[in-house]
C-alpha positions in Angstrom: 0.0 0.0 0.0 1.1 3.5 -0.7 1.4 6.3 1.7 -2.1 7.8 0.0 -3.8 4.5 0.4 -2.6 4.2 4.2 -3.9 7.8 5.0 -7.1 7.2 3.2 -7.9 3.9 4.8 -7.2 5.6 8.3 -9.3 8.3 7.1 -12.4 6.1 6.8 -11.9 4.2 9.8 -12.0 7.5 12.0 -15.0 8.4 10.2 -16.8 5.4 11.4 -15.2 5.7 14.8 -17.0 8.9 15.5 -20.4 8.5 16.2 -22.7 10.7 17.4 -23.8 9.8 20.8 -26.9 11.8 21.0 -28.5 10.4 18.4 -31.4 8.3 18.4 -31.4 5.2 17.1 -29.9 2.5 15.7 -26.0 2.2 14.0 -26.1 3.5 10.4 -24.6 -0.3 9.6 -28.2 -1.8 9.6 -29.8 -0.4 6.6 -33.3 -2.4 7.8 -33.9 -2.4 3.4 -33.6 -6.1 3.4 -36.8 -8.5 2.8 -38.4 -9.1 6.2 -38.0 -5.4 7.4 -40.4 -3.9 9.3 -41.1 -0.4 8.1 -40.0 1.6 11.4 -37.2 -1.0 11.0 -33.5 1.4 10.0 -31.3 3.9 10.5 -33.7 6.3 11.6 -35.9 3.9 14.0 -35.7 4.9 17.9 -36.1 1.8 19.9 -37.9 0.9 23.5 -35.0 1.4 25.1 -35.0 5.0 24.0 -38.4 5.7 24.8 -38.4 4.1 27.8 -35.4 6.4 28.8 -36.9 9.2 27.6 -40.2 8.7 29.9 -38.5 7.7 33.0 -36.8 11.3 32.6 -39.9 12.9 31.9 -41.1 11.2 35.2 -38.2 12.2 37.2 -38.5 15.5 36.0 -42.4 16.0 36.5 -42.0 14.3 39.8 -39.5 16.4 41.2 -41.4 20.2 40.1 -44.8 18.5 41.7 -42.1 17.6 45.2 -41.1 21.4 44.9 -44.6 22.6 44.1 -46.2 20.9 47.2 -43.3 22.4 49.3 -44.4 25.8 48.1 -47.9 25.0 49.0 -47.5 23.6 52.3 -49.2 20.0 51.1 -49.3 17.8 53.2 -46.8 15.4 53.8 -48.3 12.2 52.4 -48.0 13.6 48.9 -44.5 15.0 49.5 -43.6 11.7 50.2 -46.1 9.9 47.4 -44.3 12.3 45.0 -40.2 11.4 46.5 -40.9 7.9 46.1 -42.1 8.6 42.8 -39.0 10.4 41.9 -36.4 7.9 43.5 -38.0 4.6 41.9 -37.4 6.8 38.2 -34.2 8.0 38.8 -33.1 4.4 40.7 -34.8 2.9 37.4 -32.6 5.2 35.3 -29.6 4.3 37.4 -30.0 0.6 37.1 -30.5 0.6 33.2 -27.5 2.6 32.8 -25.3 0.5 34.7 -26.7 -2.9 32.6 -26.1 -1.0 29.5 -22.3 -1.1 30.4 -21.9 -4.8 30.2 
């Protein structure tokens, strides 16, 4: 191999190193064009996971502005706690995904 050919190879393999981690969705390797593809099958398709993820957030987040609201209010405590344990089962939920999604 020539010098060009070395730097051009290298070239394409940093380009596939460097995905974006924010994006939703699958690796741009499965194409999901292939007979037996479900139509929300491919590059673009956002799995459970994702949404999952996305509503446990949503959950934490809610959770915690209701916790702060009630504080506000002077609520009583039944619902402060109702809405903490709400809050610590997401964000525990949230916790223990991430950690399995290390393996």
């Amino acid at each position: 191999m020539t010098h060009q050919d070395h730097r051009d190879q290298r070239k394409h393999l940093d380009h596939q190193d460097h995905r974006d981690p924010y994006r939703l969705g699958t690796p741009q390797a499965a194409t999901g064009h292939g007979p037996g593809s479900a139509p929300g099958d491919g590059p673009d398709a956002v799995s459970r996971g994702d949404v999952l993820r996305t509503l446990l957030w949503a959950v934490v987040v809610l959770s915690a502005v209701a916790n702060m609201a009630l504080s506000f209010t002077g609520a009583a405590t039944a619902l402060h706690l109702a809405s903490g344990v709400v809050t610590v089962l997401a964000a525990g939920t949230l916790v223990v995904r991430g950690l399995r999604g290390r393996r």
